[in-house]
C-alpha positions in Angstrom: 0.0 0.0 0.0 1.5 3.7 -1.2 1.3 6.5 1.1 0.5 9.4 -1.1 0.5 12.6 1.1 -1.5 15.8 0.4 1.0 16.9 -2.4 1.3 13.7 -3.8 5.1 12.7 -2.2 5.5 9.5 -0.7 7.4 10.3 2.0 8.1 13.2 4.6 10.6 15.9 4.3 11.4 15.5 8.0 10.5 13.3 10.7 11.1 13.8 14.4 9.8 11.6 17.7 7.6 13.9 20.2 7.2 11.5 22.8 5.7 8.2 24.2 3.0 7.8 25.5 0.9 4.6 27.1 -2.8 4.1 26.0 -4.6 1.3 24.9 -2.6 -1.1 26.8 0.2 -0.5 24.1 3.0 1.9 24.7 3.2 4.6 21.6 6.1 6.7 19.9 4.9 9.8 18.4 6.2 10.8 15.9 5.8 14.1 13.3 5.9 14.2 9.8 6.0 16.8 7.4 6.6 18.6 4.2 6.3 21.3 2.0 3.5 21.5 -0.2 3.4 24.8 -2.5 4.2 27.9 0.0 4.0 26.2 3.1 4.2 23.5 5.1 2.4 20.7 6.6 2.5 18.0 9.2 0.6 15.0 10.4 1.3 12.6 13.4 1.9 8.7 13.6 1.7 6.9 16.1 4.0 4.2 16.0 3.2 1.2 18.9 6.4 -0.3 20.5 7.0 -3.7 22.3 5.3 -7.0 20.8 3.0 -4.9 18.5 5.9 -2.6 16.9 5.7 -4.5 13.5 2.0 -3.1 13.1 1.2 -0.2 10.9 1.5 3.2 12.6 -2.2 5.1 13.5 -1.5 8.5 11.4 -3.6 11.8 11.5 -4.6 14.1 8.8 -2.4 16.8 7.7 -3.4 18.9 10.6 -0.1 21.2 11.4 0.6 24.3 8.9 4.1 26.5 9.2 6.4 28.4 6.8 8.8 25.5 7.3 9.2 22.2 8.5 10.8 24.0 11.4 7.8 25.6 12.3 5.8 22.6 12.2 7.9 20.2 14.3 8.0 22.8 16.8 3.9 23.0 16.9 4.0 19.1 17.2 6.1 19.8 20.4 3.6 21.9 21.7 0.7 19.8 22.0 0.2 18.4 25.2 -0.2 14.7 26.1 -4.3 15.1 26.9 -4.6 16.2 23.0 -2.4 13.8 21.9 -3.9 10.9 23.6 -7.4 12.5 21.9 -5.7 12.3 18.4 -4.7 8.6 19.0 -8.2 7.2 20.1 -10.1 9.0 17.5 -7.4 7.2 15.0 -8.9 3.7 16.1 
């Protein structure tokens, strides 16, 4: 299965791990991925389970992070707290 992103790529410009996080009786790495598309930016978030289950496809959000540059975008990735990012996950089910 491709993974075509919103500008058609395959793959991310840059990637970068947030954090972990335990829900779901699986322990998560979050990770952020984005690239440019036109004259900006954008970024989505998988969450990648570790342990017994880490061979299992990664739960991944809509583009939902804009910024001038990838920069920008893993930095707004850093600022989202654990409550919203536990949120993002269980809606991804």
């Amino acid at each position: 299965m491709a993974l075509h992103l919103v500008s058609g790529r395959t793959s991310p410009d840059a990637t970068a791990t947030i954090g972990r996080l335990e829900a779901e009786r699986t322990r998560w790495r979050v990770v952020v991925e984005a690239w440019e598309d036109r004259h900006k930016c954008l970024g989505r978030l998988a969450f990648w389970p570790d342990g017994p289950l880490a061979d299992a496809e990664p739960r991944r959000t809509a583009p939902l992070l804009v910024g001038e540059t990838t920069d920008a975008v893993l930095s707004a990735a850093y600022e989202l707290g654990e409550p919203r990012l536990r949120a993002l996950l269980r809606s991804l089910v």
